[in-house]
VOBA-1610 file (N, C-alpha, C; in pm, whole numbers, padded with zeros to 5 digits, always signed):
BEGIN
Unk+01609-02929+02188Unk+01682-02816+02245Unk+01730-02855+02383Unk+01853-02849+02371Unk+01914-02905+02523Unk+01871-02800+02627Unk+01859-02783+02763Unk+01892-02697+02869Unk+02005-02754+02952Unk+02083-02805+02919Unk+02194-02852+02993Unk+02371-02802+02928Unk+02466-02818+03027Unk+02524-02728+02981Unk+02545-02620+03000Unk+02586-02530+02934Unk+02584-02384+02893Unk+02438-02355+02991Unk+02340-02420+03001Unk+02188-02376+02995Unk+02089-02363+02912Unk+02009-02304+02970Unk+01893-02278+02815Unk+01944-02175+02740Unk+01902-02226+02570Unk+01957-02086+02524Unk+01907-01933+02534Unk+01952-01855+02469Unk+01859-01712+02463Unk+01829-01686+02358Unk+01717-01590+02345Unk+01683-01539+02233Unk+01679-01387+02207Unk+01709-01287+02124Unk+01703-01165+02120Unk+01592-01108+02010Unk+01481-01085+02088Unk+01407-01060+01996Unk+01426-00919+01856Unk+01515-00836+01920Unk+01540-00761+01782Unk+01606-00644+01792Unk+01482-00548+01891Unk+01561-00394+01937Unk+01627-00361+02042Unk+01711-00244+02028Unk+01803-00240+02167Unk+01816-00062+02173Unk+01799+00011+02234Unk+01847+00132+02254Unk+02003+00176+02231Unk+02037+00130+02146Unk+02188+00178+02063Unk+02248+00269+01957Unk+02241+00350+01954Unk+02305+00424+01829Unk+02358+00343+01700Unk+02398+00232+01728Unk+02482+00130+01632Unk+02452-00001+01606Unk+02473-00058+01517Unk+02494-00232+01512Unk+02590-00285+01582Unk+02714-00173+01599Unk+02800-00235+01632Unk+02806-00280+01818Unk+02722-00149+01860Unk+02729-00136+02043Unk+02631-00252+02062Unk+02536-00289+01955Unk+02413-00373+01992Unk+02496-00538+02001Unk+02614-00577+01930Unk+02645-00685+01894Unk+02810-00731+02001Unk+02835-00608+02047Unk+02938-00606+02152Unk+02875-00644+02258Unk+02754-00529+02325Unk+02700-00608+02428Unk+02642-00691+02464Unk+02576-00768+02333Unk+02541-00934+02328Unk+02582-01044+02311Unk+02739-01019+02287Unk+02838-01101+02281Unk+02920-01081+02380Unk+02910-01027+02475Unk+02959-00973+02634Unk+02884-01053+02694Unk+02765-01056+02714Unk+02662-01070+02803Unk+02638-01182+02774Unk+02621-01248+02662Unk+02520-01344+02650Unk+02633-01444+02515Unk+02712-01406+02543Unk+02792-01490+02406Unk+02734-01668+02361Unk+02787-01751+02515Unk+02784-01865+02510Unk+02656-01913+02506Unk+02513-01853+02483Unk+02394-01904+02477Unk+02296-01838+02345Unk+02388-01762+02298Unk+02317-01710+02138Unk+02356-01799+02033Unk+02219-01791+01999Unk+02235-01868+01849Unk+02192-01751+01711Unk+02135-01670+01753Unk+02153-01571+01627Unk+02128-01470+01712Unk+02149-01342+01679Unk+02208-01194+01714Unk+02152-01090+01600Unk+02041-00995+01633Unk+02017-00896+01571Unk+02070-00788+01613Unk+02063-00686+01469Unk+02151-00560+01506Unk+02087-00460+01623Unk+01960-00459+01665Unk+01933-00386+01729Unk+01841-00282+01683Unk+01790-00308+01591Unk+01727-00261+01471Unk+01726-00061+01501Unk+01849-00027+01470Unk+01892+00098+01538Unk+01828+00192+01409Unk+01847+00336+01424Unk+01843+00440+01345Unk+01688+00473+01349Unk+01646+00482+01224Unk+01499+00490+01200Unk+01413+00380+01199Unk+01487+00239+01235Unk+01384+00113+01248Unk+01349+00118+01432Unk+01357+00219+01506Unk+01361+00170+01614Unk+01227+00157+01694Unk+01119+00206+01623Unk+00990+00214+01695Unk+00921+00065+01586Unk+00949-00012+01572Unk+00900-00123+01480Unk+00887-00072+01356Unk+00694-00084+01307Unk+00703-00056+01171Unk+00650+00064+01173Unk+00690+00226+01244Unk+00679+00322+01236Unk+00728+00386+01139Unk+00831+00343+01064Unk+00925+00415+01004Unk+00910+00362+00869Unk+00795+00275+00889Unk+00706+00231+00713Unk+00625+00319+00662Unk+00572+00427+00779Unk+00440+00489+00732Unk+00467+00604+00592Unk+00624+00656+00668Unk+00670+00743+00534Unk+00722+00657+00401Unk+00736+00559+00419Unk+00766+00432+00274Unk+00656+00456+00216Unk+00547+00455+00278Unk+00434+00411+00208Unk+00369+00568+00133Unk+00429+00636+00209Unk+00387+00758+00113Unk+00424+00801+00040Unk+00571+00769-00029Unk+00573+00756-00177Unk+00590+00710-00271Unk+00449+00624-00251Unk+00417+00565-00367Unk+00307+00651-00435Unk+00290+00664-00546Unk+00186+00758-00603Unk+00054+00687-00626Unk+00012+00540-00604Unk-00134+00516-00590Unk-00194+00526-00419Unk-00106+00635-00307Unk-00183+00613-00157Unk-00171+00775-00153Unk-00270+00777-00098Unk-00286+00913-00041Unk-00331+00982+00095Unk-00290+01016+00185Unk-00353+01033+00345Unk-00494+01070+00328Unk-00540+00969+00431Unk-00667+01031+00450Unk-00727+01105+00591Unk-00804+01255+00585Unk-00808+01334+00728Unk-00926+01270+00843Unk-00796+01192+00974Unk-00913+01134+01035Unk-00902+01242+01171Unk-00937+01233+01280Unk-00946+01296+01433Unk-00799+01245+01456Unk-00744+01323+01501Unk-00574+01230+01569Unk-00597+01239+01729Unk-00737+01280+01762Unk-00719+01225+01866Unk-00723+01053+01891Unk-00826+01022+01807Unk-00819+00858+01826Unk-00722+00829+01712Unk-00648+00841+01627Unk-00567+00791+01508Unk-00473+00872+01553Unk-00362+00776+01573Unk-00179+00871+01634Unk-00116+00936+01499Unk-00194+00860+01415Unk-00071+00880+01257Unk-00214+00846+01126Unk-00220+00959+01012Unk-00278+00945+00939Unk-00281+00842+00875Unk-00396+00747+00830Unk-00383+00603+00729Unk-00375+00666+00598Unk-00331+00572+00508Unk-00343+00587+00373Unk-00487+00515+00287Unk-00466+00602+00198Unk-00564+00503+00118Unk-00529+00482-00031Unk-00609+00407-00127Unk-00541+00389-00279Unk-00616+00546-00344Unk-00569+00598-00431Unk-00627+00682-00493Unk-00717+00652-00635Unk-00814+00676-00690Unk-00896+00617-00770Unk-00812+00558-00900Unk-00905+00473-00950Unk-00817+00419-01041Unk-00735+00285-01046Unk-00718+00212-00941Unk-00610+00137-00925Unk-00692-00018-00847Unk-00703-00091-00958Unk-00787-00218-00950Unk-00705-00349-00895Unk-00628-00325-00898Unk-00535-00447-00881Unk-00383-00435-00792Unk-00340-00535-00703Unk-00192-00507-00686Unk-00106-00451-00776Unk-00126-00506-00888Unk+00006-00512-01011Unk+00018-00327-01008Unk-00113-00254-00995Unk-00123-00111-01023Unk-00011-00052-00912Unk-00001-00079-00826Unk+00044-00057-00727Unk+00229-00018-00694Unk+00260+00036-00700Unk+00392+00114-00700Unk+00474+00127-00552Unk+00579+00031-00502Unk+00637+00076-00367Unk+00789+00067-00354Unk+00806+00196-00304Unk+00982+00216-00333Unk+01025+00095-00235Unk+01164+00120-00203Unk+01227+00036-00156Unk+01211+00037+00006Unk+01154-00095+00068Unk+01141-00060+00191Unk+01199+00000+00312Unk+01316-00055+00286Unk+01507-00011+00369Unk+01526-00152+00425Unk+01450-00225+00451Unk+01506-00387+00536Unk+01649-00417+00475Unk+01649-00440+00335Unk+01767-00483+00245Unk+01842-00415+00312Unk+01816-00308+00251Unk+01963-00179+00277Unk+02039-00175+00468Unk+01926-00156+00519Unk+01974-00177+00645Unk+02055-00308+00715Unk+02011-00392+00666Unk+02020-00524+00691Unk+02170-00549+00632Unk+02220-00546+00512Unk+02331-00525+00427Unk+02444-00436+00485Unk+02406-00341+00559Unk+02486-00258+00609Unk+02533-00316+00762Unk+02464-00336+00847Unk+02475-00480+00981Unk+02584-00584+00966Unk+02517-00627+00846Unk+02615-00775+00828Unk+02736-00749+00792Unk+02777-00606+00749Unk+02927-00622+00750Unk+02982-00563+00858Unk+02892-00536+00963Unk+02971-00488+01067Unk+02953-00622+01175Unk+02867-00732+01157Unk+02838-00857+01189Unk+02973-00947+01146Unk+02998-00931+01047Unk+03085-01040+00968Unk+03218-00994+01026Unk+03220-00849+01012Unk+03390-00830+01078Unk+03384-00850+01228Unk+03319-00826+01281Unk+03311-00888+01460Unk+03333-01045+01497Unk+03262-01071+01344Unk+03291-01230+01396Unk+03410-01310+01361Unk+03487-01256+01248Unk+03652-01247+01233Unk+03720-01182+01361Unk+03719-01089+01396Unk+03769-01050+01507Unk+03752-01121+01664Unk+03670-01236+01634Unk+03635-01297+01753Unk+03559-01251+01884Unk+03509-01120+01867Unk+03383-01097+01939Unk+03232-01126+01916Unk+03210-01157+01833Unk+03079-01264+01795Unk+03116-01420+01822Unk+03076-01519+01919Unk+03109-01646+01868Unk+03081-01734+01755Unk+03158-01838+01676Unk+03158-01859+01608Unk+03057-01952+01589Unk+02953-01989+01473Unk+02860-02036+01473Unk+02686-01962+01502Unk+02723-01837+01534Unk+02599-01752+01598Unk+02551-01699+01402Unk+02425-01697+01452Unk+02370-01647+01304Unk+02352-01445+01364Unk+02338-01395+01217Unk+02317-01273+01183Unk+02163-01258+01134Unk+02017-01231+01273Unk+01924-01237+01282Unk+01885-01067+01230Unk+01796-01100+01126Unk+01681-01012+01060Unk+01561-01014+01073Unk+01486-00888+01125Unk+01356-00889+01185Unk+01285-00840+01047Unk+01133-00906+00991Unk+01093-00821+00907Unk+00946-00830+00968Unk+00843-00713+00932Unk+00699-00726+00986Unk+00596-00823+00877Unk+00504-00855+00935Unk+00389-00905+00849Unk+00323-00838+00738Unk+00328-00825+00626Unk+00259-00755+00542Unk+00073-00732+00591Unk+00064-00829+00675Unk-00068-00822+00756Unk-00042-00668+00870Unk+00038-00665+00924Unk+00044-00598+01028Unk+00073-00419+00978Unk+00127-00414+00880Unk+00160-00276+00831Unk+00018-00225+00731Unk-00052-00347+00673Unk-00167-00308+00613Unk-00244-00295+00737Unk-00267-00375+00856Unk-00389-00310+00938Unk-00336-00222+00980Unk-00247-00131+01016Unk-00182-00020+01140Unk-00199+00125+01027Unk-00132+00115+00835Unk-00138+00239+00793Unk-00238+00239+00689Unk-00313+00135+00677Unk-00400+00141+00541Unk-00569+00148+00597Unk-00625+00212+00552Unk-00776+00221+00546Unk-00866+00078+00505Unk-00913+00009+00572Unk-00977-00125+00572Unk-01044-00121+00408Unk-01100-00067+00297Unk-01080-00087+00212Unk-00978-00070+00107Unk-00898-00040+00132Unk-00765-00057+00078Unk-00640-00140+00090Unk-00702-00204+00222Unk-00642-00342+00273Unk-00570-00427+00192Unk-00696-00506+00147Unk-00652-00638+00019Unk-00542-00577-00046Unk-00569-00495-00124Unk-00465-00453-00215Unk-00344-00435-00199Unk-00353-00368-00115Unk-00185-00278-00029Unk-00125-00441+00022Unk-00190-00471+00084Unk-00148-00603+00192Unk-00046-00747+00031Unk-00104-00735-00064Unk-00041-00791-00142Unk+00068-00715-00227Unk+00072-00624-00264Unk+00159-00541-00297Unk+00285-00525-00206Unk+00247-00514-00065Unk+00353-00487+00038Unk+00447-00588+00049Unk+00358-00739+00043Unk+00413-00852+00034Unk+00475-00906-00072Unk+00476-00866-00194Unk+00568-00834-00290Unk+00692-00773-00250Unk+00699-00678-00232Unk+00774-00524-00231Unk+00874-00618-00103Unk+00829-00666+00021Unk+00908-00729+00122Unk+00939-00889+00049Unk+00902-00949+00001Unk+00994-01011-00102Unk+01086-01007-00167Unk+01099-00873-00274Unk+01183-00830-00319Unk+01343-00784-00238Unk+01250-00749-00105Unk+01357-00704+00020Unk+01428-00840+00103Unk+01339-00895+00076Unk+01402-01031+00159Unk+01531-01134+00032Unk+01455-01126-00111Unk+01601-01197-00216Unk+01710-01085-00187Unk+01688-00969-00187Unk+01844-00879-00154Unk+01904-00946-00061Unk+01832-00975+00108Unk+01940-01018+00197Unk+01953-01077+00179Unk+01936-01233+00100Unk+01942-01343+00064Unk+02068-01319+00001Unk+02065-01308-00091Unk+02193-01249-00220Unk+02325-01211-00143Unk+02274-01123-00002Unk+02398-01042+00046Unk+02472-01103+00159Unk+02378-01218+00257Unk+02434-01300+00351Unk+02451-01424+00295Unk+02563-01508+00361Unk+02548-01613+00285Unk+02453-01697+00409Unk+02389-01790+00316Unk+02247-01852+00424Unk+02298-01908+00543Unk+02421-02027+00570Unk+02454-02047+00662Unk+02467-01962+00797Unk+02422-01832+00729Unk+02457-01722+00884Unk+02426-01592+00901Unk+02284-01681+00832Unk+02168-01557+00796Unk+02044-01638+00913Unk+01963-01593+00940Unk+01808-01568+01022Unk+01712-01521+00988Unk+01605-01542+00952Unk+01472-01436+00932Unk+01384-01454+01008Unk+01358-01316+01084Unk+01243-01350+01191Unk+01090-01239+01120Unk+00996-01358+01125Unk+00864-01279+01099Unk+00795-01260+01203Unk+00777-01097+01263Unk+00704-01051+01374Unk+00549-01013+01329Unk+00487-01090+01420Unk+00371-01093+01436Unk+00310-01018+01579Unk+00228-00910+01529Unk+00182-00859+01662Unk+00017-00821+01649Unk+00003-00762+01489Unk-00140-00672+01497Unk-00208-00841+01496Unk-00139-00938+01421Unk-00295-01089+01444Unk-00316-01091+01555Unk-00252-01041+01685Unk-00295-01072+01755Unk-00411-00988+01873Unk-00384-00828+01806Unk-00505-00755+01828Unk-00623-00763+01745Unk-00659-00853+01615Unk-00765-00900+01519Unk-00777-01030+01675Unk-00678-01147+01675Unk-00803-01209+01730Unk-00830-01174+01892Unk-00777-01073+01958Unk-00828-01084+02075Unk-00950-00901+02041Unk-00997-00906+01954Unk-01080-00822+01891Unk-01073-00702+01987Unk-00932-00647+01928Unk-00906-00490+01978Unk-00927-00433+01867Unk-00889-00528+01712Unk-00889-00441+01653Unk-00997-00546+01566Unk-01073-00409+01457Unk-01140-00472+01410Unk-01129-00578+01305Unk-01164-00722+01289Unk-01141-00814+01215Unk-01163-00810+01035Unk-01125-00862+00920Unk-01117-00812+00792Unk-01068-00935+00724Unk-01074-01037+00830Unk-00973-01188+00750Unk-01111-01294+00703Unk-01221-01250+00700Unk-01342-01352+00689Unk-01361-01395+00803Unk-01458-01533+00806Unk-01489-01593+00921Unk-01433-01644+00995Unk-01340-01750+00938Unk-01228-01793+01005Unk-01098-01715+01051Unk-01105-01605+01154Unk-00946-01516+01143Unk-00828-01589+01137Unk-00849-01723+01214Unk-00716-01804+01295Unk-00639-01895+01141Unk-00796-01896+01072Unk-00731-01948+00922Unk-00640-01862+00887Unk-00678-01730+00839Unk-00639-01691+00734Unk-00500-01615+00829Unk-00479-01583+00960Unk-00355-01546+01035Unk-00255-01664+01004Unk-00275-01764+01020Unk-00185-01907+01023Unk-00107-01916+00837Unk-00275-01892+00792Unk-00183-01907+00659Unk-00098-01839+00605Unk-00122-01658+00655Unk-00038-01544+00604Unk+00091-01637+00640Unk+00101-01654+00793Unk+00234-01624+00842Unk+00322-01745+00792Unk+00194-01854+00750Unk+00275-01991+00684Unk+00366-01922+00594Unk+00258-01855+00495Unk+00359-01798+00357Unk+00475-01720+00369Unk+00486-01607+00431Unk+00594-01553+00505Unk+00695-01669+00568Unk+00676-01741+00590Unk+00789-01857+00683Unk+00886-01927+00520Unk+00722-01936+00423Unk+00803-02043+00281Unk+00849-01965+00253Unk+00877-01797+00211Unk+00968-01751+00159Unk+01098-01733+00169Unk+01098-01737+00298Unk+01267-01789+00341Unk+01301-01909+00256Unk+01424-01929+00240Unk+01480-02022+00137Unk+01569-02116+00200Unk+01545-02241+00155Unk+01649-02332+00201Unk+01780-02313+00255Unk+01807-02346+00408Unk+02001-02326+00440Unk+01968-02175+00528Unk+01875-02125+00465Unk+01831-01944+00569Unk+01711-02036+00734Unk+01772-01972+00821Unk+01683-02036+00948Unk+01573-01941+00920Unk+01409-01998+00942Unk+01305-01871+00961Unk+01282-01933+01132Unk+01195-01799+01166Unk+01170-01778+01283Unk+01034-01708+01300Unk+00968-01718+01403Unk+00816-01601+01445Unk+00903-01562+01556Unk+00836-01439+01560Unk+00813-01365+01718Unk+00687-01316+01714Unk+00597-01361+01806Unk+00481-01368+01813Unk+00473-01234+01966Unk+00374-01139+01953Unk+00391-01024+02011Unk+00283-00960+02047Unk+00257-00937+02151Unk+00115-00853+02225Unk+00151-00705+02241Unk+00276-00672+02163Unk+00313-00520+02151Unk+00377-00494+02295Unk+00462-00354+02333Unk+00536-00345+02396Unk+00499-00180+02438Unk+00432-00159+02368Unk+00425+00026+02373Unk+00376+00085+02541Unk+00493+00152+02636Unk+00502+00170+02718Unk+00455+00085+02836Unk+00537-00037+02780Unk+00590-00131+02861Unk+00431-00184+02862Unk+00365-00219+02832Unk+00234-00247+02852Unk+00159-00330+02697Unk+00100-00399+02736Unk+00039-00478+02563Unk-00096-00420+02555Unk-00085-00427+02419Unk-00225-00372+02384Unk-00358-00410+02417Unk-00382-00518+02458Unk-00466-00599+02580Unk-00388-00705+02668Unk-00436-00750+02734Unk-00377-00860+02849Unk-00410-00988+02814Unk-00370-01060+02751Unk-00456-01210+02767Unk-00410-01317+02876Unk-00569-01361+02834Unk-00634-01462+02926Unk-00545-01543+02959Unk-00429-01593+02871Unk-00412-01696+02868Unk-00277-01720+02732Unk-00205-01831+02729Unk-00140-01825+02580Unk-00203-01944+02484Unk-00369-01903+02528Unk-00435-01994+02403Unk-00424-01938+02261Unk-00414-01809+02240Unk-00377-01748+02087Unk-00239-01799+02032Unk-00178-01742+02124Unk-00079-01769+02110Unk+00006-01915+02035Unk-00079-02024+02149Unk-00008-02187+02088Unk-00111-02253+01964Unk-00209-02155+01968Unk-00289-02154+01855Unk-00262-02130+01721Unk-00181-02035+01704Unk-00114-01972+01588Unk-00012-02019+01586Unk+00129-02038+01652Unk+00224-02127+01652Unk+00189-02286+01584Unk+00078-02360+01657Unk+00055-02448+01572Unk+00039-02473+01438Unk-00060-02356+01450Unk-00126-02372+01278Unk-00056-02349+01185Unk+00026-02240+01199Unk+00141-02207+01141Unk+00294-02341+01105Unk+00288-02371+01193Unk+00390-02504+01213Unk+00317-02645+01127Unk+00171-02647+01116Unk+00129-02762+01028Unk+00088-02694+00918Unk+00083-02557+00855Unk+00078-02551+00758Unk+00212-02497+00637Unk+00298-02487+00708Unk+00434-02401+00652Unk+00485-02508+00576Unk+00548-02477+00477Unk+00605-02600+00400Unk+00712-02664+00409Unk+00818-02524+00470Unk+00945-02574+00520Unk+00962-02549+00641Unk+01046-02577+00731Unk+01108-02604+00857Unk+01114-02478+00968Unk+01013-02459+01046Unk+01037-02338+01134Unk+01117-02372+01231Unk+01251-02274+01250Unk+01351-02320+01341Unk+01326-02247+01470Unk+01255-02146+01477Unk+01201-02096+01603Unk+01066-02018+01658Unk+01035-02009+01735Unk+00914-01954+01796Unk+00937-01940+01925Unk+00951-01771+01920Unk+00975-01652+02045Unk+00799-01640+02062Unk+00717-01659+02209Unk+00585-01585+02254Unk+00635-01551+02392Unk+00528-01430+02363Unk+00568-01359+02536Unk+00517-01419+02619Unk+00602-01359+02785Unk+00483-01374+02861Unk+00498-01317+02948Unk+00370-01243+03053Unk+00345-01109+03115Unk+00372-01121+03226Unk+00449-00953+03255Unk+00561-01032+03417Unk+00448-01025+03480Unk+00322-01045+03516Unk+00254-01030+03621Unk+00204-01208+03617Unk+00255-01244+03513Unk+00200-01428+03478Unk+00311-01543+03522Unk+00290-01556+03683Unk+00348-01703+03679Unk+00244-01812+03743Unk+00171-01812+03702Unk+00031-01919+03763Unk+00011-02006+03640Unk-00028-02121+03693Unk-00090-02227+03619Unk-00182-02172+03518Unk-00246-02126+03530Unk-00358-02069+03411Unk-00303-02015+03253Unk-00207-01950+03293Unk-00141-01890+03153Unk-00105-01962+03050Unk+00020-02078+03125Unk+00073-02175+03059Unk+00009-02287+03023Unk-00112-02301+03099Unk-00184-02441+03052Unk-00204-02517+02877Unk-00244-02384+02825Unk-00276-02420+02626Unk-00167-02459+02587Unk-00012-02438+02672Unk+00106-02450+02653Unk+00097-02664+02572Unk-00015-02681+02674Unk-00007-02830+02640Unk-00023-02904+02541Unk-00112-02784+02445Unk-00183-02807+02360Unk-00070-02802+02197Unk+00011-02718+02201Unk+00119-02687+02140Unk+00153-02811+02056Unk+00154-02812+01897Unk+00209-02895+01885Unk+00315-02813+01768Unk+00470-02810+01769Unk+00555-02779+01681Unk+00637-02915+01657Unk+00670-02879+01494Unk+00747-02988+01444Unk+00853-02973+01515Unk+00923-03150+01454Unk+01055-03165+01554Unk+01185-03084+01524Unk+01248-03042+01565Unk+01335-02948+01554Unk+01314-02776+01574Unk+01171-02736+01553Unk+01155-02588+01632Unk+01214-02554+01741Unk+01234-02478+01796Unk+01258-02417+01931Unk+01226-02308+01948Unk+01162-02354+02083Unk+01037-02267+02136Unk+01145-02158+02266Unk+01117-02042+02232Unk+01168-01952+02360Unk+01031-01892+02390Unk+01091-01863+02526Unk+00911-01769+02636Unk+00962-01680+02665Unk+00913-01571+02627Unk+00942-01420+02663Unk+00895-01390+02825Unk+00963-01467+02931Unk+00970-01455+03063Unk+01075-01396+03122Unk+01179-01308+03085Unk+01253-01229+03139Unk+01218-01089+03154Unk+01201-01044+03282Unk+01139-00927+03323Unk+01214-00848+03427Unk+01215-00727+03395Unk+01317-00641+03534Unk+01180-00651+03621Unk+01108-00693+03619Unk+00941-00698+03714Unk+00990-00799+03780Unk+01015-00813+03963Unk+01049-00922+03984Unk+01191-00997+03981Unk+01225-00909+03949Unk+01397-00972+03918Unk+01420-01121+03946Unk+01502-01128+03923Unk+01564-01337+03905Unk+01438-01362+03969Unk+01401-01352+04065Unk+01354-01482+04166Unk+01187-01468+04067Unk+01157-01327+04013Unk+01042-01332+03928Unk+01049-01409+03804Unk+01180-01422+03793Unk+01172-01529+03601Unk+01146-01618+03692Unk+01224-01671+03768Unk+01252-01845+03817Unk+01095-01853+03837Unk+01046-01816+03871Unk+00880-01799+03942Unk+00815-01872+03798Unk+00846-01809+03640Unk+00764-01761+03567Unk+00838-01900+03501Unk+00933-01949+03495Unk+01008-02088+03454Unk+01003-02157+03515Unk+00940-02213+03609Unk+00858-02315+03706Unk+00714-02286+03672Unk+00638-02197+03644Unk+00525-02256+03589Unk+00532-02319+03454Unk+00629-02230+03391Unk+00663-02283+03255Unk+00680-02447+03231Unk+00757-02451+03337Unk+00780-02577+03293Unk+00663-02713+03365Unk+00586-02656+03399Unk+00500-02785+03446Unk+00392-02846+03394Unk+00433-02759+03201Unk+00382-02770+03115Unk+00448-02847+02965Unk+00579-02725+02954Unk+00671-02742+02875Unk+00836-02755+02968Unk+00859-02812+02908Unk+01034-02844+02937Unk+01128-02823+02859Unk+01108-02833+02707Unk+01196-02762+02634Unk+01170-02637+02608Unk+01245-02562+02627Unk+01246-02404+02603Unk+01365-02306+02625Unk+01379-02209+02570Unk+01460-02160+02552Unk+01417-02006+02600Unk+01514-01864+02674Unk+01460-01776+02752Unk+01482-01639+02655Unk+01359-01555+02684Unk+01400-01413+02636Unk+01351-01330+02693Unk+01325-01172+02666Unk+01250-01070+02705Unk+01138-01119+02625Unk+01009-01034+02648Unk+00876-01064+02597Unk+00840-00990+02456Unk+00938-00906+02430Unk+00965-00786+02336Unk+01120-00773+02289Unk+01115-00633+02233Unk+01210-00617+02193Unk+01288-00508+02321Unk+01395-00423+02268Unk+01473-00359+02414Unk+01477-00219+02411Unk+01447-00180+02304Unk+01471-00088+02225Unk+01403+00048+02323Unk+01255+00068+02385Unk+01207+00137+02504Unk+01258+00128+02598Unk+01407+00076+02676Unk+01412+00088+02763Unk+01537+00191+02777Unk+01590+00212+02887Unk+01718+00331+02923Unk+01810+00230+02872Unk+01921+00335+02802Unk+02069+00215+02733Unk+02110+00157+02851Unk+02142+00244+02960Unk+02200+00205+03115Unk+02144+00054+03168Unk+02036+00063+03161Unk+01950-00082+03196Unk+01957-00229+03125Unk+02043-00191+03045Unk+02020-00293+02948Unk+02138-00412+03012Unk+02260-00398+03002Unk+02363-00494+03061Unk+02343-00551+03194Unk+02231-00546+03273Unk+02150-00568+03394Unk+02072-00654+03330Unk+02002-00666+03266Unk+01894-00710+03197Unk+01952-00808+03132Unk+02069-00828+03030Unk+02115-00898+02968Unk+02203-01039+03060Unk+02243-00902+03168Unk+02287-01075+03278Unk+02186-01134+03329Unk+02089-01112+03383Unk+01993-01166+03436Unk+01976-01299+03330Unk+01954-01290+03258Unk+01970-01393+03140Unk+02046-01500+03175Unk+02191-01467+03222Unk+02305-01578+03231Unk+02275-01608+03377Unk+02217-01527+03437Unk+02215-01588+03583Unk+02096-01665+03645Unk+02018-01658+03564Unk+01859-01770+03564Unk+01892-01882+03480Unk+01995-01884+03378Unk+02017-02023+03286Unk+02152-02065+03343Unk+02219-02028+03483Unk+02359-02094+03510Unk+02438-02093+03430Unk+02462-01950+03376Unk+02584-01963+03330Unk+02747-01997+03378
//
């Protein structure tokens, strides 16, 4: 990955406070044209709180049923299987909306980029969640296994649609990863056996092989964003280059990127150090979620000088997605981008 030039590239991890695909792909091709390599819609409408807008998917299917917990500690009722139902195969789940949504983007993607406001060569980036991450957030820990393979079906099925509907050359799939990372910094409670870091690496391996030859896959690896704040603080980005690795020596085909955050309060040696430890195959590219209105420019440059006295290839983003912040703020935010990579 060059940084010369143009600069380092950018990365957009997914959401944007937009009404549209279309306002999300104007102002990222304004702002940030000459350093994107793929461009999501902004994951607008009802995808905009992540995988919030799964919890009603999941309720109609006729083997889950809510179960009554305290909402003071539970924000949103879990589901559970209803008796009877031994196996995935039993298991029944409508259509998730990824396809559908996703299908509907790309033709407002494809005509922008005829019209010459997309540059040419930029891919049309699709965010989908972990079948890990929607089974720990709406399913009841014994109902886990089950749901968790079923779901991963069901987002299969969702992922050959976009397949079918983009053509691969200028298609993206990004697999967001956030709850592995409240299992291993044990916020939340663990359910993967002894080894968590195994069985996290391998999910997300499998998720990476399903992407198909000529389609770029991608992680965004995520400590959550919910009012601007992560669901714990870490120590460090030892999870982090931990899972990136494992993931990268066990995947079968070619990971073309890996987005991890990092916390505007982190520009010290300590954070970045595991950075060293990192090993991704040749051709990945690694972006650091070090762009922060915390600190403005002189706080990234801060946070890309520690960065780099570790790593040198890299590529820049927000630590999240955009989607929580004021629409107003955003084209501020998006230059800052061009003005820390010399545009």
């Amino acid at each position: 990955m060059s940084n010369t030039g143009t600069g380092r590239p950018v990365h957009l991890v997914g959401s944007a406070p937009f009404a549209a695909a279309e306002e999300m792909f104007r102002a990222a091709a304004e702002h940030l044209g000459p350093h994107l390599r793929r461009l999501p819609d902004g994951e607008v409408g009802e995808r905009d709180s992540w995988i919030k807008w799964q919890h009603a998917r999941i309720g109609r299917s006729p083997q889950f049923r809510l179960v009554e917990v305290d909402p003071v500690y539970v924000p949103v009722a879990p589901y559970e299987l209803v008796e009877g139902v031994a196996s995935a195969d039993d298991i029944e789940l409508p259509d998730l909306g990824y396809a559908d949504a996703a299908i509907e983007s790309y033709a407002t993607f494809d005509r922008l980029t005829g019209e010459g406001v997309i540059p040419p060569g930029v891919r049309f980036q699709v965010g989908l969640p972990t079948p890990l991450s929607v089974a720990s957030v709406y399913v009841v820990p014994p109902s886990r296994a089950l749901f968790e393979q079923a779901y991963g079906r069901a987002m299969g099925r969702e992922l050959d649609r976009i397949v079918a509907a983009v053509p691969a050359e200028k298609l993206a799939i990004q697999w967001e990863a956030a709850v592995e990372f409240a299992l291993l910094e044990g916020v939340m409670p663990g359910h993967l056996g002894d080894d968590m870091l195994d069985g996290i690496t391998g999910r997300l391996a499998g998720c990476v092989d399903l992407v198909p030859a000529g389609v770029e896959a991608g992680l965004h690896l995520c400590y959550g964003d919910s009012g601007h704040k992560h669901f714990c603080e870490p120590a460090d980005a030892g999870h982090l280059a931990a899972v990136a690795t494992g993931v990268s020596a066990k995947a079968g085909r070619a990971i073309d990127w890996i987005h991890m955050p990092v916390p505007k309060e982190r520009d010290d040696d300590a954070y970045f150090a595991p950075l060293a430890g990192l090993r991704l195959k040749p051709g990945c590219e690694l972006y650091l979620g070090l762009v922060h209105t915390t600190g403005g420019i002189e706080g990234t440059r801060r946070r890309i000088a520690a960065a780099e006295k570790v790593v040198q290839d890299f590529g820049i983003a927000t630590e999240c997605g955009l989607a929580r912040r004021p629409a107003e703020t955003i084209p501020a935010l998006l230059r800052q981008h061009t003005e820390v990579v010399g545009a």
